[in-house]
ZAKOLLUM-464850 format. One record per atom (N, C-alpha, C, CB): residue number from 1; residue in three letters; atom name; x, y, z. Coordinates in nm, 2 decimals, m for minus. Glycine has a CB too. Layout:
! ZAKOLLUM-464850
REC    nr   rest   atom        u        v        w
REC   NUM    ALA     CA        X        Y        Z
...
//
This chain:
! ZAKOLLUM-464850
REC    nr   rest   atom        u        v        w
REC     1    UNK      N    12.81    18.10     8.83
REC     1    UNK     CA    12.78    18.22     8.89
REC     1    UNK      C    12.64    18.27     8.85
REC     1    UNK     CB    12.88    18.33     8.86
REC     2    UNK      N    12.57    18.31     8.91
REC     2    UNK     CA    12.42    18.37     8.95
REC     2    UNK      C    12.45    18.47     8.88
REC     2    UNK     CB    12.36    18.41     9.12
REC     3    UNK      N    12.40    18.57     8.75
REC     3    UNK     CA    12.39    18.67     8.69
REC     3    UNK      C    12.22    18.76     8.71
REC     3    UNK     CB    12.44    18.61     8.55
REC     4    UNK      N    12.16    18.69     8.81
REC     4    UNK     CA    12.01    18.72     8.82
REC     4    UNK      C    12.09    18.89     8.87
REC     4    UNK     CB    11.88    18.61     8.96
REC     5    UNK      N    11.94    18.98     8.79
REC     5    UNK     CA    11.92    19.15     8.82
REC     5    UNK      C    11.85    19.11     8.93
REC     5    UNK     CB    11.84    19.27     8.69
REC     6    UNK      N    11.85    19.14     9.06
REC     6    UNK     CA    11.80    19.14     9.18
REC     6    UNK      C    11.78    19.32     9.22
REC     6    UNK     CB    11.90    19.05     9.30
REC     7    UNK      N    11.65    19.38     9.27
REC     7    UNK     CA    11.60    19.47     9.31
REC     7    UNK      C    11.62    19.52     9.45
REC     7    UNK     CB    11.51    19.46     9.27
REC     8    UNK      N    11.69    19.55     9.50
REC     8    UNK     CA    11.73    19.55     9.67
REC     8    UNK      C    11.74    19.67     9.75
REC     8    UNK     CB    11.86    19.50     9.69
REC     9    UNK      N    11.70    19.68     9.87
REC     9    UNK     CA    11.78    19.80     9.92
REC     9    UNK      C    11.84    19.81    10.04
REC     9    UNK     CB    11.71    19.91     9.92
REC    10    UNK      N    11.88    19.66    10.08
REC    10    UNK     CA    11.99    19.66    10.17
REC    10    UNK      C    12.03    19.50    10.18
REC    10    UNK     CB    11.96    19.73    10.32
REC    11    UNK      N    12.17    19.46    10.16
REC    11    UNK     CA    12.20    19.36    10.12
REC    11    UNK      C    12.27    19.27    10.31
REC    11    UNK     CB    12.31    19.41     9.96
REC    12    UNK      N    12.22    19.19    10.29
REC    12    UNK     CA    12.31    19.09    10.45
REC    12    UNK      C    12.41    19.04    10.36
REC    12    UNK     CB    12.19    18.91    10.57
REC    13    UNK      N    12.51    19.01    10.42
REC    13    UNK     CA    12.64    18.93    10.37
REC    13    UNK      C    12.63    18.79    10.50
REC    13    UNK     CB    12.81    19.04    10.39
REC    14    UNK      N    12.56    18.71    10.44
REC    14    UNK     CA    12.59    18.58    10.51
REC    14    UNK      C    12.44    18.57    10.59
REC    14    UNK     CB    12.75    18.58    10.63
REC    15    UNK      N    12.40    18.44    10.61
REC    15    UNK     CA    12.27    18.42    10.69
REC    15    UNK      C    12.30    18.31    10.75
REC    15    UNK     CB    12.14    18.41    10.61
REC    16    UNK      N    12.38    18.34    10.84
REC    16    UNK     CA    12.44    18.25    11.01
REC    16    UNK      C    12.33    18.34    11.10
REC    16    UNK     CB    12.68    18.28    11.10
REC    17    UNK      N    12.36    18.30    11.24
REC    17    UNK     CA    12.33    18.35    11.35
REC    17    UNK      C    12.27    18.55    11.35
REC    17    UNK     CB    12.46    18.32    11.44
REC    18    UNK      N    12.37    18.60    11.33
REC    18    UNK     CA    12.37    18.76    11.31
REC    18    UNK      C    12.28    18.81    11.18
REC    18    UNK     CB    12.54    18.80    11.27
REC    19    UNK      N    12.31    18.73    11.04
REC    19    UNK     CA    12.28    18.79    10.93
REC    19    UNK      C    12.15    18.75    10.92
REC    19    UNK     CB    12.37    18.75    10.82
REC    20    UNK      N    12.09    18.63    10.98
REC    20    UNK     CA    11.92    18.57    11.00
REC    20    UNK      C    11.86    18.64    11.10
REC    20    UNK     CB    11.91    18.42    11.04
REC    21    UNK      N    11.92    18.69    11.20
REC    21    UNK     CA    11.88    18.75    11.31
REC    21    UNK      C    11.84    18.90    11.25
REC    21    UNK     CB    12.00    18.74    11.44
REC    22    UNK      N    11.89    18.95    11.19
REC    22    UNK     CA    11.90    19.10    11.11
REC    22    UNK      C    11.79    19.10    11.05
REC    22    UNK     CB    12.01    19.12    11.01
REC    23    UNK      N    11.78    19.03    10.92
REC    23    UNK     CA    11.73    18.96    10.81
REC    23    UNK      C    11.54    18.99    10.86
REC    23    UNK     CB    11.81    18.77    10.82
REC    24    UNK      N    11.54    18.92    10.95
REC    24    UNK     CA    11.41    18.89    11.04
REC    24    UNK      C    11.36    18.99    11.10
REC    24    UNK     CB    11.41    18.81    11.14
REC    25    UNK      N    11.44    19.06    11.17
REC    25    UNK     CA    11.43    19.18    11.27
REC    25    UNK      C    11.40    19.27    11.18
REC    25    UNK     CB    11.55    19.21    11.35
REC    26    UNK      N    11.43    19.31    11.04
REC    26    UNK     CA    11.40    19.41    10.90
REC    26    UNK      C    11.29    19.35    10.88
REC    26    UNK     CB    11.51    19.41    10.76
REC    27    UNK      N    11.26    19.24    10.85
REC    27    UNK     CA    11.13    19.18    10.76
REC    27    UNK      C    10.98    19.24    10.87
REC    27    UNK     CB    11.16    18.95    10.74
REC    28    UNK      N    11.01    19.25    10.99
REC    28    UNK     CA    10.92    19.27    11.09
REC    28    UNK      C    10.90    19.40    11.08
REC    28    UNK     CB    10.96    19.24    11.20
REC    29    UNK      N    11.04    19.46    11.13
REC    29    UNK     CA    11.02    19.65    11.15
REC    29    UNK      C    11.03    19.72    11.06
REC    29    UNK     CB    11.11    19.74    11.21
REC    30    UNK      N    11.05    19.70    10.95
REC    30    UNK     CA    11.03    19.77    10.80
REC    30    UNK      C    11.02    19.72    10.68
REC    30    UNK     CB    11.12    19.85    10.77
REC    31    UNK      N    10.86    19.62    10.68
REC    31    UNK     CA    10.81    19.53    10.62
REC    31    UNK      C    10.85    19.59    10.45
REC    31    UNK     CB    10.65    19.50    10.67
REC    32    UNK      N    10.83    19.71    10.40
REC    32    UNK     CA    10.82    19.78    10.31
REC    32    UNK      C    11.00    19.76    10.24
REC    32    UNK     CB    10.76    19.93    10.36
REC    33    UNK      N    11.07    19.76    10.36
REC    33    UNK     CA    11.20    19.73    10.28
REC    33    UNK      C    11.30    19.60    10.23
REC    33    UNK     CB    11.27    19.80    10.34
REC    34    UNK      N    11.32    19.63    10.07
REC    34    UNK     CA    11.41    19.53    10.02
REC    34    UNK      C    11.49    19.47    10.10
REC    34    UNK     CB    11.48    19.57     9.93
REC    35    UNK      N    11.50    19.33    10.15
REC    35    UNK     CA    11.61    19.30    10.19
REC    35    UNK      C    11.68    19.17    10.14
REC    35    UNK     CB    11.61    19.30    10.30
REC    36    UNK      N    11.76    19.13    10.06
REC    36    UNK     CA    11.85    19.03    10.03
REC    36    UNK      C    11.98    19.01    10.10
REC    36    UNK     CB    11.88    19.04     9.91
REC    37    UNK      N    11.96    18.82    10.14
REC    37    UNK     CA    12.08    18.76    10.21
REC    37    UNK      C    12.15    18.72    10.13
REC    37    UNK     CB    12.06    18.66    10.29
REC    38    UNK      N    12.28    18.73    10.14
REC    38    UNK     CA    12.37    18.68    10.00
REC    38    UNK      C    12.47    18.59    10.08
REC    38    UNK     CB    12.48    18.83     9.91
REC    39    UNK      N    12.45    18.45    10.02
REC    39    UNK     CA    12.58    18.35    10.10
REC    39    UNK      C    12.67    18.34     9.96
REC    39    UNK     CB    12.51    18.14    10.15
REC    40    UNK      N    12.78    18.30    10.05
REC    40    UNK     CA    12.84    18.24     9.95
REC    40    UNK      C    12.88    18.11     9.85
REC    40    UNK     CB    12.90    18.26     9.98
REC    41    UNK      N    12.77    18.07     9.85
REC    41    UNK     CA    12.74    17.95     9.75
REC    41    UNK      C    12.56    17.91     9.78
REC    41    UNK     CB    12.87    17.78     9.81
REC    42    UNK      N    12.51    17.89     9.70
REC    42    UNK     CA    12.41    17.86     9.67
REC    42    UNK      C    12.32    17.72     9.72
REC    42    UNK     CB    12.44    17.87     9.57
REC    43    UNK      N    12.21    17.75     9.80
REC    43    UNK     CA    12.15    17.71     9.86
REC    43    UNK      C    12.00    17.62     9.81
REC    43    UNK     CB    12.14    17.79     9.93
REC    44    UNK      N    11.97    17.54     9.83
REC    44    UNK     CA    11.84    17.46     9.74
REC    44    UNK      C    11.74    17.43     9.89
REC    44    UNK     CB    11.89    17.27     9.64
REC    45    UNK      N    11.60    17.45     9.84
REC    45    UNK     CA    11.51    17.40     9.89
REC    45    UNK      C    11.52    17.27    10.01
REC    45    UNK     CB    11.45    17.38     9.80
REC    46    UNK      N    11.61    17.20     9.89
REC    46    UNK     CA    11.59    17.03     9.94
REC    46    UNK      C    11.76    17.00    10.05
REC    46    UNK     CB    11.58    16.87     9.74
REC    47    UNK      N    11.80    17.15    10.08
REC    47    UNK     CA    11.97    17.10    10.11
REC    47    UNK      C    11.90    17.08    10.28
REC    47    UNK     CB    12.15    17.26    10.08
REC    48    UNK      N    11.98    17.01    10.31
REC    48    UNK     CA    12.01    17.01    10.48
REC    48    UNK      C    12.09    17.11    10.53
REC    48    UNK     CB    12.07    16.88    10.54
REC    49    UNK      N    12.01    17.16    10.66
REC    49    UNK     CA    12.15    17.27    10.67
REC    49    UNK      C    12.26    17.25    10.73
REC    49    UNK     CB    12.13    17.39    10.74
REC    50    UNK      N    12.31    17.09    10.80
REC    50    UNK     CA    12.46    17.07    10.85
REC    50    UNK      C    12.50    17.07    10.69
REC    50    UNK     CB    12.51    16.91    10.96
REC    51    UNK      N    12.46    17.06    10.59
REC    51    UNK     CA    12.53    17.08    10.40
REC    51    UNK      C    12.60    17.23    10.35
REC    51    UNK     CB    12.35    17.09    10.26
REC    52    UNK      N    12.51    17.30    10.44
REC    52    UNK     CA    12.53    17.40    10.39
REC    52    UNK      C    12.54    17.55    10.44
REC    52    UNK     CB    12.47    17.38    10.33
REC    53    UNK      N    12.55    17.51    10.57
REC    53    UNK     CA    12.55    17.65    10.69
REC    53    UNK      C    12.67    17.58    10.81
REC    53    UNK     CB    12.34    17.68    10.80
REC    54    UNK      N    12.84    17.58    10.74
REC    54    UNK     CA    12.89    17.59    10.84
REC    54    UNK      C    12.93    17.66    10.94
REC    54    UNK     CB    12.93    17.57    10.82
REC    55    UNK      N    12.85    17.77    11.01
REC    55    UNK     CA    12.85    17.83    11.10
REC    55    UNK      C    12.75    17.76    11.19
REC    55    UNK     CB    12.84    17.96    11.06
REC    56    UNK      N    12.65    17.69    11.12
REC    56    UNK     CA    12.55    17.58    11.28
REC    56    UNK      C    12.63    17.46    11.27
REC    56    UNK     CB    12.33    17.51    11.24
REC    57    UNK      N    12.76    17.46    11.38
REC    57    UNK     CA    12.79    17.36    11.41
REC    57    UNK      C    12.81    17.30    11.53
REC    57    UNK     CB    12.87    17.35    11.37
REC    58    UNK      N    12.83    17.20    11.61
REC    58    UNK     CA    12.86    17.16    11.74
REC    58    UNK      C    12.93    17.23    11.86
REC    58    UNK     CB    12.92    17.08    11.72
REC    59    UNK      N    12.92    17.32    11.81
REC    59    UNK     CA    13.05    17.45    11.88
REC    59    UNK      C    12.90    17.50    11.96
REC    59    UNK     CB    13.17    17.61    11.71
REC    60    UNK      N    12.98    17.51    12.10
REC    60    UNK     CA    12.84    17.57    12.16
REC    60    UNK      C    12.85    17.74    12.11
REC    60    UNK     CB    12.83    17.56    12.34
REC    61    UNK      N    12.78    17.84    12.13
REC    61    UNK     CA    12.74    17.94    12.12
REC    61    UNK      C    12.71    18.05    12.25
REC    61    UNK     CB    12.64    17.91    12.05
REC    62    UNK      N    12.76    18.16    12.29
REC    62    UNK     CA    12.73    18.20    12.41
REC    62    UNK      C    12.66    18.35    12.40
REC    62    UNK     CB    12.85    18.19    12.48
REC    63    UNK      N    12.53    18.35    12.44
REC    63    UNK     CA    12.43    18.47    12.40
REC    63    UNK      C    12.47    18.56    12.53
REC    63    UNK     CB    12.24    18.42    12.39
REC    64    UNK      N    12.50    18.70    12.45
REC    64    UNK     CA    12.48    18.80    12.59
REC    64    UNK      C    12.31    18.83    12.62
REC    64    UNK     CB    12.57    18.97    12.56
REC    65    UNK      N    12.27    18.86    12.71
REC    65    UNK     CA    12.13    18.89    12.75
REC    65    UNK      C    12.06    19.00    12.67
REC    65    UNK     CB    12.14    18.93    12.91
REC    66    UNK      N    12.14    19.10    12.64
REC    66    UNK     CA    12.08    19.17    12.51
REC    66    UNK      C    12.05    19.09    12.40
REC    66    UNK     CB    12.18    19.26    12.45
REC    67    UNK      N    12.15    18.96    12.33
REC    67    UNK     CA    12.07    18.91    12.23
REC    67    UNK      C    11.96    18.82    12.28
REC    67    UNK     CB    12.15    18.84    12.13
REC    68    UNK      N    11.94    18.81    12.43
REC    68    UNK     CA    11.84    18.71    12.46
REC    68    UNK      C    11.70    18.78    12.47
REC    68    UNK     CB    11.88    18.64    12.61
REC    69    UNK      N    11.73    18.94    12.46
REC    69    UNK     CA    11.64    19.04    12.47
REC    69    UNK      C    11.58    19.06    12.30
REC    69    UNK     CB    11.72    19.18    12.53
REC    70    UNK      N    11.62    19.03    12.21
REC    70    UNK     CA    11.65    19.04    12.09
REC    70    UNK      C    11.56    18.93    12.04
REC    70    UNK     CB    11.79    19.03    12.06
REC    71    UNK      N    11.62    18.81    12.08
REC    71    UNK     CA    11.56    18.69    12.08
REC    71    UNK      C    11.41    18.70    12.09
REC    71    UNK     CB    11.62    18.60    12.18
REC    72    UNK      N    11.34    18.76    12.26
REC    72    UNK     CA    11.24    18.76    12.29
REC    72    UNK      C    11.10    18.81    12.19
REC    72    UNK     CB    11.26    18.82    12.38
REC    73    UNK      N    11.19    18.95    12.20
REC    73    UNK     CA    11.13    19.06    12.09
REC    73    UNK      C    11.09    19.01    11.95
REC    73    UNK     CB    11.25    19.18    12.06
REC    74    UNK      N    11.17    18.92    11.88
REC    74    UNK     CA    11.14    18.88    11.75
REC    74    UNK      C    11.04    18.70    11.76
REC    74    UNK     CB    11.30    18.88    11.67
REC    75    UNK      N    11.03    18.68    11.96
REC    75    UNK     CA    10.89    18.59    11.94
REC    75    UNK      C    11.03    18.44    11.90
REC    75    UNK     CB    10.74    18.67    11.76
REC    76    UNK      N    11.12    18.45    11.93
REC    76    UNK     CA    11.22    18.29    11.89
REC    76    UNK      C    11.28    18.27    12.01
REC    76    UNK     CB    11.36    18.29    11.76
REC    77    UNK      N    11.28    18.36    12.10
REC    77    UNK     CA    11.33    18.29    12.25
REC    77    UNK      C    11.26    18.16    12.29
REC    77    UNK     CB    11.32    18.39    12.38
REC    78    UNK      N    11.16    18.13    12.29
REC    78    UNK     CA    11.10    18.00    12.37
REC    78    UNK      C    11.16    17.89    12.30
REC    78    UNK     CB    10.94    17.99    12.39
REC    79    UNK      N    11.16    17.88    12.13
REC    79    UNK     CA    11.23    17.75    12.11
REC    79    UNK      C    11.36    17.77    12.11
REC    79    UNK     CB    11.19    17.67    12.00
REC    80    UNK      N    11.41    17.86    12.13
REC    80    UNK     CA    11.59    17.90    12.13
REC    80    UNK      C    11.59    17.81    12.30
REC    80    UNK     CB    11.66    18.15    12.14
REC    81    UNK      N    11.53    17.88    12.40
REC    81    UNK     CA    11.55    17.83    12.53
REC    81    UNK      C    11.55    17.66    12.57
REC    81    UNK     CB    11.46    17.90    12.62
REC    82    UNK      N    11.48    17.64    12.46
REC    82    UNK     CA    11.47    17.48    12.50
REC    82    UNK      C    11.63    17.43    12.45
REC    82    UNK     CB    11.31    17.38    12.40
REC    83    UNK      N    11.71    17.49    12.40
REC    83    UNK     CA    11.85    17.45    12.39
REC    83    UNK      C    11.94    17.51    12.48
REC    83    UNK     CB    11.89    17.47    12.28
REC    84    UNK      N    11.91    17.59    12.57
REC    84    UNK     CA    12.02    17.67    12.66
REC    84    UNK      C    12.02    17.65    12.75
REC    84    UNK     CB    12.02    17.79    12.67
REC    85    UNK      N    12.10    17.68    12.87
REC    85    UNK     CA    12.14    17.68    12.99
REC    85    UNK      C    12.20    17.79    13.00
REC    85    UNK     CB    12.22    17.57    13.02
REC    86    UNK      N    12.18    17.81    13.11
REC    86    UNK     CA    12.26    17.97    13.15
REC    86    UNK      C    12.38    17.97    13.17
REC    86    UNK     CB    12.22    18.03    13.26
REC    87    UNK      N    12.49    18.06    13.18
REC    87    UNK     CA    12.63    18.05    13.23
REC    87    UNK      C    12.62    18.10    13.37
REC    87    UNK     CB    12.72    18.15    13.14
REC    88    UNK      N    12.68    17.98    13.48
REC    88    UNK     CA    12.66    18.03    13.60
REC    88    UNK      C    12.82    18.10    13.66
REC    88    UNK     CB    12.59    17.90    13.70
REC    89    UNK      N    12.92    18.05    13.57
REC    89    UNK     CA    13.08    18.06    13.64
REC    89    UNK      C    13.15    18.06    13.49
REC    89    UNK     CB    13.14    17.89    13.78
REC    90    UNK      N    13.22    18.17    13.54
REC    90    UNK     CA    13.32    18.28    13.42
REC    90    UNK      C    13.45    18.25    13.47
REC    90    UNK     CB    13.30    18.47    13.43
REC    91    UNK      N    13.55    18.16    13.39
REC    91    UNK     CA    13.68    18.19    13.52
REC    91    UNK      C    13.78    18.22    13.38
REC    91    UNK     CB    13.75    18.01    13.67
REC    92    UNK      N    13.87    18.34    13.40
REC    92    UNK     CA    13.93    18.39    13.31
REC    92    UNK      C    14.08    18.43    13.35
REC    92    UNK     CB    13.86    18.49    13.25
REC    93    UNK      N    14.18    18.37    13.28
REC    93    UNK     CA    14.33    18.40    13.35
REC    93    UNK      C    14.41    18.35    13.21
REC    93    UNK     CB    14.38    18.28    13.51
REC    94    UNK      N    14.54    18.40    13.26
REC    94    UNK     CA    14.64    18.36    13.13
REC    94    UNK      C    14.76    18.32    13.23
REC    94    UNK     CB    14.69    18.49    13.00
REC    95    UNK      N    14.76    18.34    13.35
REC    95    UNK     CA    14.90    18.31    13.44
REC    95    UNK      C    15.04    18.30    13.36
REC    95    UNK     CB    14.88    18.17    13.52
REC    96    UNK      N    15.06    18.42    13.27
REC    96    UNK     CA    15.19    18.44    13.25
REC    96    UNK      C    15.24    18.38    13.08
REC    96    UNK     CB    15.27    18.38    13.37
REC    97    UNK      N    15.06    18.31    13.07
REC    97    UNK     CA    15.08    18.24    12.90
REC    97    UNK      C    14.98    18.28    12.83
REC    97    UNK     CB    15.08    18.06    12.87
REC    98    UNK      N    14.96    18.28    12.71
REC    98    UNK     CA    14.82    18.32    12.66
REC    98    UNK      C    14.70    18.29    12.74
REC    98    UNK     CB    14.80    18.25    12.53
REC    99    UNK      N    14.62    18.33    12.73
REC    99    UNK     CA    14.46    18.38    12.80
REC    99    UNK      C    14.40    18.23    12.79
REC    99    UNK     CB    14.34    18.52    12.70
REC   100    UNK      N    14.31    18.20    12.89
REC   100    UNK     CA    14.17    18.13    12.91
REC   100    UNK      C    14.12    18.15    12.94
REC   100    UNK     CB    14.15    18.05    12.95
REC   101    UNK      N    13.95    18.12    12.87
REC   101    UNK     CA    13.84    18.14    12.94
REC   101    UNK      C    13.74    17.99    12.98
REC   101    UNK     CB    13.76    18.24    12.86
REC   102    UNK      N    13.70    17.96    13.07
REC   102    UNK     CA    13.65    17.87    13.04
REC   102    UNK      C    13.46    17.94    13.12
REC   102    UNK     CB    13.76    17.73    13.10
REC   103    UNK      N    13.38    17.88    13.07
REC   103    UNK     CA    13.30    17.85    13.07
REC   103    UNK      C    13.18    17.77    13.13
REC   103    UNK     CB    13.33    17.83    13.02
REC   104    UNK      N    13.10    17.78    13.26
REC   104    UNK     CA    13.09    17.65    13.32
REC   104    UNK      C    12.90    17.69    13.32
REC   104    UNK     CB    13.21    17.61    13.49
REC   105    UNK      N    12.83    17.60    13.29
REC   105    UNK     CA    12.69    17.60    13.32
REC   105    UNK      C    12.62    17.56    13.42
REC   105    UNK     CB    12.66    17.55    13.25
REC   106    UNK      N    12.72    17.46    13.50
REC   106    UNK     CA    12.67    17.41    13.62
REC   106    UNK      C    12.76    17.48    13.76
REC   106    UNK     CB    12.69    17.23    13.60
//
């Protein structure tokens, strides 16, 4: 366990998608304030991140247009977009059993 005295004044819990997106979005708009990302296990220079960020996995991801707005604003939409496709067809039903959604890009 890490016993380091760290100086902070607002702490992220986790640095996936949300907690890096935050993280960045602070480091920009209120350069002046402390911010520390806290994972739960400990991260090295030299790790790969399928090692050590199981939240970036094969699982696609589905952005509402506000975070695509978000995206823009912080200047990471253009290499985000070279991985996306839009959602063109939403089809959602449970016909009398638990819920589906499915998903379709084309």
């Amino acid at each position: 366990m890490n016993t380091e005295r760290v100086d902070t004044d607002l702490i992220i819990a986790g640095g996936g998608l949300a907690g890096a997106t935050l993280a960045l979005a602070l480091a920009r708009l209120v350069p002046e304030l402390k911010v520390t990302v806290v994972e739960a296990f400990p991260l090295s220079p030299e790790a790969l991140p399928e090692d050590y960020q199981p939240s970036y996995d094969s699982r696609s991801t589905a952005l509402a247009w506000g975070s695509r707005l978000i995206f823009e604003q912080l200047g990471l939409w253009r290499q985000l977009s070279e991985h996306a496709i839009p959602i063109r067809h939403i089809h959602v039903s449970d016909r009398g059993r638990f819920g589906a959604t499915r998903l379709h890009a084309n």
